[in-house]
N, C-alpha and C positions, 0 to 999 in steps of 0.2 A: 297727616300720616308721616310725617318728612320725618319728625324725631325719632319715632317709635320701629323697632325691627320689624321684618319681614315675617312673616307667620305662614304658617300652612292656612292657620283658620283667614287669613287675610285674603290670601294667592285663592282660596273657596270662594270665597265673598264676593272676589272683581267676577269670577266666572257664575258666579248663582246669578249675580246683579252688574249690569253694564254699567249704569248709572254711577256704580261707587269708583268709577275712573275719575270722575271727575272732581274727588278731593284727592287725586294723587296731583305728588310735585316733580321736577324733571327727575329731581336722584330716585323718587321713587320709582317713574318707571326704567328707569337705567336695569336697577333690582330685578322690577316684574318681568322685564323683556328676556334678562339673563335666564331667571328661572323657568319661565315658561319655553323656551327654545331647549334648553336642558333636555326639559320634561317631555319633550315634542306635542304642545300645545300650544306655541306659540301662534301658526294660523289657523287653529282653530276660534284663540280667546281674538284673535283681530276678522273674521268673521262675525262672531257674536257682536261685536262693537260695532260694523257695518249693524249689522238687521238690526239693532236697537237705536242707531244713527247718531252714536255718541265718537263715531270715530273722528270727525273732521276736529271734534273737541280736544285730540291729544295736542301732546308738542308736536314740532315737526318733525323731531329727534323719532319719536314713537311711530308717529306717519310711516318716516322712512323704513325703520325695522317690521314694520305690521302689512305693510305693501310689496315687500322682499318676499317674506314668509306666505303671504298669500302668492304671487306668484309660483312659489317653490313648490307649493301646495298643490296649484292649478298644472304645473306640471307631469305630477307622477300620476294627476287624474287623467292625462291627455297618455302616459307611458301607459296606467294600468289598461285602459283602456284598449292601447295599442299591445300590451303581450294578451290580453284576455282571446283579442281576436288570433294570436298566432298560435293561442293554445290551440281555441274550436279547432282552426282550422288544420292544424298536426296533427289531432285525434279525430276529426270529420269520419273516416274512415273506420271507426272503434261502435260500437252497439253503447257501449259504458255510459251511462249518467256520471257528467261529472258538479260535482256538487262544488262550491266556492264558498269559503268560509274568511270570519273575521275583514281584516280590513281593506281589502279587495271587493268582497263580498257589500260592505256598507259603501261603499265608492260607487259601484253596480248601480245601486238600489237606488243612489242619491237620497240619501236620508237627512236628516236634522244633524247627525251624527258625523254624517260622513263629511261635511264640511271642515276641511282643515287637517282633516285625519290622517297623520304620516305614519305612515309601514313601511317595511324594508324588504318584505317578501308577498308572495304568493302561495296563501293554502287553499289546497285543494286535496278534494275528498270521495271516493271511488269506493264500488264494494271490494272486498277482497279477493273476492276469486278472480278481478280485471285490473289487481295491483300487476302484476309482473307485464301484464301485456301492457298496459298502460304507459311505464316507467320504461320498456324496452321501447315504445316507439317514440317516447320524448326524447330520449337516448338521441334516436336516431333523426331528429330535429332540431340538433344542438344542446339539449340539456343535460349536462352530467355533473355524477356525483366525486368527487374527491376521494382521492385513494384512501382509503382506513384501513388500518389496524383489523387482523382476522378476527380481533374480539371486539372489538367499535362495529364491526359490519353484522357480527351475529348480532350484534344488542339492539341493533337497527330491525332485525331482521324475527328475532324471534323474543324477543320481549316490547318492543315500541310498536305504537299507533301509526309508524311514519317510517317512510323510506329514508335513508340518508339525504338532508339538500343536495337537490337537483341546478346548479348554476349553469344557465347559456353561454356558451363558449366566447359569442360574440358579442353580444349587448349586457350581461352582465347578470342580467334579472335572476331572481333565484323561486324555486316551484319548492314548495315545501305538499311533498304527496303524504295524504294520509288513509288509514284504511277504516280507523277509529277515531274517538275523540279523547281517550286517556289511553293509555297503556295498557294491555291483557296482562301484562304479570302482577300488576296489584291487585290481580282479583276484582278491580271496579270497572273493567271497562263495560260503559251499556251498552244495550243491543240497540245494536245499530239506527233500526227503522225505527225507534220511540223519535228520534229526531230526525230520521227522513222521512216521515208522513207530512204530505200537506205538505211540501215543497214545490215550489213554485219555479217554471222555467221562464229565463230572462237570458235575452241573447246568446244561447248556445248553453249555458250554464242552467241549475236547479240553483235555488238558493232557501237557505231554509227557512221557514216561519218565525214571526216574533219570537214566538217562546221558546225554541228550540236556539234560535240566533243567539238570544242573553242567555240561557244557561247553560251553550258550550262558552261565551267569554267569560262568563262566572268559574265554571271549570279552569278556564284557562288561569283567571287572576287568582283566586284561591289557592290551587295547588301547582301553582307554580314556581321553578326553582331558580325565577332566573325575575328578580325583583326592578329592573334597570328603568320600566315603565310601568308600572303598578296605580299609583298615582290618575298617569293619563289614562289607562287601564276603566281604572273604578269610574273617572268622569265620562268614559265610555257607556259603563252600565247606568249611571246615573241617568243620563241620556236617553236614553233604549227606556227605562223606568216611565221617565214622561211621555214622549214620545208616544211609544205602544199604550198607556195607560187608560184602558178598559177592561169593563168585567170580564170579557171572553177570552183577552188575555192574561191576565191574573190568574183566571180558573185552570187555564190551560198552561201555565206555568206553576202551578205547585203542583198540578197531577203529575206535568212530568219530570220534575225534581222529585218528585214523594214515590215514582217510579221507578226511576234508573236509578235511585239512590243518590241521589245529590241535595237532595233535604237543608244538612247542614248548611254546605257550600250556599242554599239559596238564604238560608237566613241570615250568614255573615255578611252576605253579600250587600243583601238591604242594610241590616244595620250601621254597615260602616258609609255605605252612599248617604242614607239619614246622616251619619258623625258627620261627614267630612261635608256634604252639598247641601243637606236639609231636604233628599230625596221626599216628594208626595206620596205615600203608601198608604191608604183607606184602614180604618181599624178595624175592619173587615179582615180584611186580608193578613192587615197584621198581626190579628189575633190567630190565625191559621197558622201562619208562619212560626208563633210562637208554641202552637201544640206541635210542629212538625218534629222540629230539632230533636237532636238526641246529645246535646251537650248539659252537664250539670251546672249550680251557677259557680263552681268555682276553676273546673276548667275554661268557660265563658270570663271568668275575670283577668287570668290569662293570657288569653287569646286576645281581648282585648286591649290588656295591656300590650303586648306584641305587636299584634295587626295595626293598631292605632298610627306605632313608629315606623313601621316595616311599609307600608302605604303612602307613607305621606312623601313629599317629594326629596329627591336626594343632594339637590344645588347645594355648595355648603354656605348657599346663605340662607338657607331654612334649616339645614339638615338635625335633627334633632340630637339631644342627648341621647348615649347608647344609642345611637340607631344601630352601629355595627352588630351591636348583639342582639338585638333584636331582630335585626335580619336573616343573621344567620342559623337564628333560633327555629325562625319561619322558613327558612331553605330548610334547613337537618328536620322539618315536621314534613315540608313537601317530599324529602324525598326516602321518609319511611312512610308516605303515603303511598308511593310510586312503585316501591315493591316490599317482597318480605324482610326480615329482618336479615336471614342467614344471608339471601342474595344480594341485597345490600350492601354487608359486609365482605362479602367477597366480590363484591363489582368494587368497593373501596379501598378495598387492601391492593386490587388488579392495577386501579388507576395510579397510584401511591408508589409502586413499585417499577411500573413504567416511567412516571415522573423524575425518579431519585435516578434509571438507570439511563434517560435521554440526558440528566443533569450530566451526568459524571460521562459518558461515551457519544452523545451528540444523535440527534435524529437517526443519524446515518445508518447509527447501530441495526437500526430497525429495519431500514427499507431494507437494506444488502439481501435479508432473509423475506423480506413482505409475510411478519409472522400476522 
């Protein structure tokens, strides 16, 4: 591999198969190491390499960066650990189911998945009517939100899934509270309880069921606007695919895609972990998946060409041709997914004009008045 460039379909290949480390040369993993730390897969792909026992087989050069990175790893498992408990026990006092989602959530569970898995936050998920009381008494536990802008806090407030991040004053950690799983102004947000049924409590927390767990991160990776981890993202859902894979959950994952309307999102979602991992999917199922969708095949060739770039990893030793444009193709799709068009536009023109006038008059301009 020592002559030949770096590839997405390559950097797929070490993490499908542990064994193909061992026709790499030192520069190659010089490459892999940079990419996957990027990517924030670095301890997870030196994880894999333990449980398949090919790790002692790297250079020492690799040892050392893959023994760091697990370390780092085993760290934020022994932090997450330690705010999960200062959450319970700041809301102890509250009746609220609080639900934990995403990569806190698979840290919890200890999963296949969650081995290696670096996040930067904490979400968490509450009904609505126990948002305010909720977020008032983390308040009053050290977590607060950063001053915004009269129009950043309504957008928080009355079109988002999500309070503004929540950061503890003292330790640093950050609570991302949510009340939904997309947004109510796009018209898609689902009802709530399709994905909190059959949740399960784990020390202090609910955590949600296989099939509910992969198609809020499918939700997340699909329409999302903010493409920086997508990559590690998808090898997440790849993950969850194997993993979870049984009839009861399959069954139970296109009802409730075919439900809450996320259909689409669950069939790109397959198909690009097939592109990029060689995801297992029964043709059972994938025959299902293929009556679900509501895409024709020429916006599907599209999207294809798009997502294909827009996924793959962004180091610029992989980083594809146009990936710029294609990323930002798949942002400007996420976020007339996210609301209407007029709103949109004038959420665009609002940010645009704030922009040009902190450019030319300085933040300052703003806070004097806290418009």
């Amino acid at each position: 591999m020592t002559s030949a460039k770096l590839t997405t379909e390559k950097l797929s290949l070490l993490l499908i198969d542990s064994q193909k480390t061992l026709d790499l040369a030192l520069s190659d993993w010089v490459q892999v190491i940079r990419v996957f730390r990027s990517e924030g897969l670095l301890a997870r792909f030196a994880y894999q390499l333990q449980d398949s026992g090919v790790f002692k087989s790297a250079p020492e050069y690799a040892q050392k960066h893959l023994s760091s990175a697990i370390k780092v790893a085993q760290r934020q498992v022994s932090s997450v650990n330690f705010e999960s408990r200062q959450i319970v026990k700041a809301l102890s006092s509250r009746q609220a189911k609080l639900y934990l989602l995403k990569g806190a959530a698979y840290c919890l569970l200890n999963t296949t998945f969650s081995k290696g898995r670096i996040f930067s936050d904490i979400d968490l998920l509450v009904a609505k009517k126990d948002l305010q009381d909720i977020e008032d008494t983390l308040k009053l536990h050290g977590w607060m939100s950063e001053v915004l802008s009269r129009y950043d806090e309504a957008y928080y407030r009355e079109w988002a899934h999500e309070v503004p991040p929540m950061k503890h004053a003292g330790r640093g950690t950050i609570i991302d509270l949510h009340h939904n799983l997309y947004l109510p102004i796009s018209g898609r947000a689902p009802e709530i309880e399709l994905f909190l049924n059959n949740a399960y409590e784990l020390n202090g927390f609910y955590i949600l069921r296989p099939a509910a767990m992969t198609l809020h991160s499918i939700i997340h990776l699909m329409l999302n606007d903010d493409l920086g981890h997508a990559y590690r993202d998808l090898n997440d859902l790849h993950l969850m695919f194997t993993e979870f894979n049984n009839e009861t959950y399959w069954n139970d994952l296109l009802d409730l895609a075919d439900r809450s309307g996320f259909a689409d999102e669950l069939f790109l979602a397959c198909r690009y972990c097939q592109r990029f991992f060689g995801t297992n999917i029964d043709k059972k199922h994938a025959a299902l998946l293929s009556n679900m969708h509501n895409m024709g095949k020429l916006s599907l060739y599209f999207l294809d060409k798009l997502f294909v770039v827009a996924l793959s990893p962004k180091h610029p030793l992989v980083k594809r041709k146009l990936a710029g444009l294609s990323e930002f193709l798949i942002v400007t799709r996420a976020h007339l997914k996210k609301m209407p068009v007029h709103i949109l536009i004038y959420h665009l023109v609002h940010k645009l004009c704030r922009y040009l006038l902190e450019s030319l008059m300085g933040k300052a301009f703003f806070e004097k008045t806290n418009p």
